[in-house]
N, C-alpha and C positions, 0 to 999 in steps of 0.2 A: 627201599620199597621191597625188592626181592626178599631181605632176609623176613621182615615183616608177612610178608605171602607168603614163608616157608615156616610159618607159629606153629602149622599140626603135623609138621614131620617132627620136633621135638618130643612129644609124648608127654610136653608139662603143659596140664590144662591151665593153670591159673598163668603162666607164661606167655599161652595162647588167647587168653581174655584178652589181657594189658594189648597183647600186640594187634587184636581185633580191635579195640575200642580205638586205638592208635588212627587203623588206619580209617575206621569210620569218621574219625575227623579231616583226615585229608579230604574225604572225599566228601565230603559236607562243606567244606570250607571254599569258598568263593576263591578265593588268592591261589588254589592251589588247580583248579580248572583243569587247566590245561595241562599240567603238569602229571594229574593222576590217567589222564586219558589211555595213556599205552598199557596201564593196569588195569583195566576196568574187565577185560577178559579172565586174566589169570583172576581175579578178586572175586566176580562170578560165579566160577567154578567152585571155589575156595568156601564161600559162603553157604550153596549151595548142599556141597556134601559135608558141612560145619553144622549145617540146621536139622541133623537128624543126628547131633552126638548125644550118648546116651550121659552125659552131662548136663545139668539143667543151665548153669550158668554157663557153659561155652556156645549150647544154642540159643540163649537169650542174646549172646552177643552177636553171633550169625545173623539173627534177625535182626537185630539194629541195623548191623552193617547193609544186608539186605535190601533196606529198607532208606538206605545211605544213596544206593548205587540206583533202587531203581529211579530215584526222585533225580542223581546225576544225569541217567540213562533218556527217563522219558518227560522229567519235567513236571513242575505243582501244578496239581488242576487248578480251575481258578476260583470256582465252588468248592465247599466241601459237600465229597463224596458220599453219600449216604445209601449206593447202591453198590453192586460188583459189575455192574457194567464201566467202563473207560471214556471218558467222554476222547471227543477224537483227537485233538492236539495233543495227548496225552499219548496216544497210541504212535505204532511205526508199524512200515510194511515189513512182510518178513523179508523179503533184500536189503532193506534201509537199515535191521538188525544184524541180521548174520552176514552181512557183506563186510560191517563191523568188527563182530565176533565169530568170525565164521569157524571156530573150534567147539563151538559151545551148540550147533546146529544134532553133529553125532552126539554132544555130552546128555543134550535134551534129549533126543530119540533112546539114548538106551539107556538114560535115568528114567523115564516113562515105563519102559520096556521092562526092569527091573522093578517097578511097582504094580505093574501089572499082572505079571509073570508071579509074583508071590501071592496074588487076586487065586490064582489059577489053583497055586499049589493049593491055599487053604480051603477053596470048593472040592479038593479029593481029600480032603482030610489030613492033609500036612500041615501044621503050625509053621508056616514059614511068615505069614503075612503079620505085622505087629507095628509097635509105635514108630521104628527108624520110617518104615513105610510111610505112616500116617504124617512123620514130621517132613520128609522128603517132600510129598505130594505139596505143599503150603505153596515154598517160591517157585515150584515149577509152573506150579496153575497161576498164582498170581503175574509171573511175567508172561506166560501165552497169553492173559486176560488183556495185555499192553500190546498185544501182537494184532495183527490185520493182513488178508490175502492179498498179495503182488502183483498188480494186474499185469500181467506179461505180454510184451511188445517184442518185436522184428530187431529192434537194439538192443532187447537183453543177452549179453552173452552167457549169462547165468540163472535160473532159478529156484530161490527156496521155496521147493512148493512147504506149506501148514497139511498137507492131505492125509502125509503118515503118522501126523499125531492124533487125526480123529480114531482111527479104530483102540489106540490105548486111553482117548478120554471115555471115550464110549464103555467101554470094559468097569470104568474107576465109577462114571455116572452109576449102569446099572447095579453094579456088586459091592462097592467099597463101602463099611457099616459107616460109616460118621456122615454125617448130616451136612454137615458143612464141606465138608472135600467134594461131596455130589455139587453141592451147589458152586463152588467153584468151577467145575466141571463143566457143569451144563453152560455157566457162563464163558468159560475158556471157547467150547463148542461155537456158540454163538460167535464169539469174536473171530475165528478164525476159519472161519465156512463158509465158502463161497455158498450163494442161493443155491445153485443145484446140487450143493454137498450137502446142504441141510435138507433138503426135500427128499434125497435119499435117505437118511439117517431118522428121519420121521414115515417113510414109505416103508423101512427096514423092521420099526418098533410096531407098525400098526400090524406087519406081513406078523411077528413076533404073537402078538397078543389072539389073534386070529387062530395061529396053530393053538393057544392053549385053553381057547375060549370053551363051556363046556355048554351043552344044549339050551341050559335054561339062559344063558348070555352073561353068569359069568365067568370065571381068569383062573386060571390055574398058578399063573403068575406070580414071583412073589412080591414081597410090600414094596421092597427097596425098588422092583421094577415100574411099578406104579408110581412112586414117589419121581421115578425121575421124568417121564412122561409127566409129570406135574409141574415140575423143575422148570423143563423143556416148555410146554406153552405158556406159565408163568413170564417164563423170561423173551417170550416171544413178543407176548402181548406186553408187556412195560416195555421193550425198543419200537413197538407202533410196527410191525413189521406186517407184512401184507399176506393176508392168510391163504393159506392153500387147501387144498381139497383134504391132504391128509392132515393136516391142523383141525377140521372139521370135523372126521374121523373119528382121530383121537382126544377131541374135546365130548362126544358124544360118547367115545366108549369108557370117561372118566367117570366123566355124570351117569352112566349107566350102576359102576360100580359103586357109587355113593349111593347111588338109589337102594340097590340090594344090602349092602353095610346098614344102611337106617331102617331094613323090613325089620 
């Protein structure tokens, strides 16, 4: 198994397939259960910065594997999935994960942190931000979208708060151009937010639209900002979630802007 988890220190892509595909059957494989368990960290990792090689076939094999570990990791739903929400036997808290993997807690924070960070350069006019980015962002969002907040008790000796990854989902929601990464986004958001971290982060967007609003009521704002405030009560309203005053807000300052788009 180590030398197999060691395929992209060799520097031979097609080496590196064979030994990805290898181990995506371990880890598919029922007989072998228990066996891959002590790997499932180091493999993680492995997959993770595999799925942004500028290789097309070495990241198609990342994402199998991927795709291998999270079905090990959190289990078949028992529907097929037809939304990016996680139905909940499917999900884990974040202790019930990183208490697991608790190496992969810093790998998350500052692979986030490195996608966001290239967000930043390319709003000052630096090309930093580009496809390793866009491929990166997939299985980070998909496994936070498996993640749920830790309800912390007097017996926890340890918590992984989910808190410090809302300010880099939030960054990816409003600015990052692809359509789809928002939308993981905004569902990662939802999964991992406590109520009173979402009612901030919806108090935060309406304080937002406010500053740019212009006399005649509308947005200075740009698209992608708007889109995600769409994103956001879209995905609010399909989990039945119980509406707040700033949901009310920004439902009304939606339809405002659709009203002015169709004069």
């Amino acid at each position: 198994m180590r030398q197999l988890l060691a395929c992209s220190e060799r520097q031979n892509s097609e080496l590196e397939i064979h030994c990805i595909n290898v181990l995506r059957f371990l880890f598919m494989h029922s007989k072998f259960a228990e066996l891959v368990l002590p790997h499932i960290e180091c493999a993680f990792r492995l997959t993770i910065n595999g799925s942004s090689s500028e290789i097309w076939q070495v990241r198609n094999a990342h994402t199998q594997l991927f795709a291998a570990l999270i079905k090990r990791i959190f289990g078949t739903p028992a529907v097929e999935r037809r939304t990016l929400h996680i139905e909940t036997r499917c999900k884990q808290t974040s202790n019930e994960f990183f208490k697991r993997y608790p190496s992969l807690y810093e790998f998350f924070l500052s692979q986030m942190a490195y996608i966001s960070d290239g967000l930043a350069e390319k709003n000052n006019k630096i090309p930093q931000f580009g496809c390793k980015h866009l491929f990166l962002s997939f299985p980070l969002l998909i496994t936070l979208t498996h993640l749920r907040p830790h309800i912390s008790s007097l017996n926890d000796d340890f918590h992984y708060s989910l808190q410090p990854f809302l300010p880099n989902l939030l960054i990816l929601l409003l600015y990052i151009p692809a359509y789809s990464i928002r939308a993981l986004a905004s569902a990662a958001i939802m999964s991992i937010s406590k109520d009173s971290e979402l009612e901030r982060i919806l108090n935060w967007l309406f304080i937002q639209i406010t500053k740019h609003s212009t006399f005649n009521g509308t947005s200075n704002v740009s698209q992608n900002f708007v889109s995600a405030i769409q994103l956001l009560l879209s995905h609010i309203n399909e989990l039945k979630l119980s509406v707040s005053e700033s949901v009310e807000k920004l439902s009304v300052w939606i339809n405002q802007q659709k009203l002015f788009l169709n004069c």
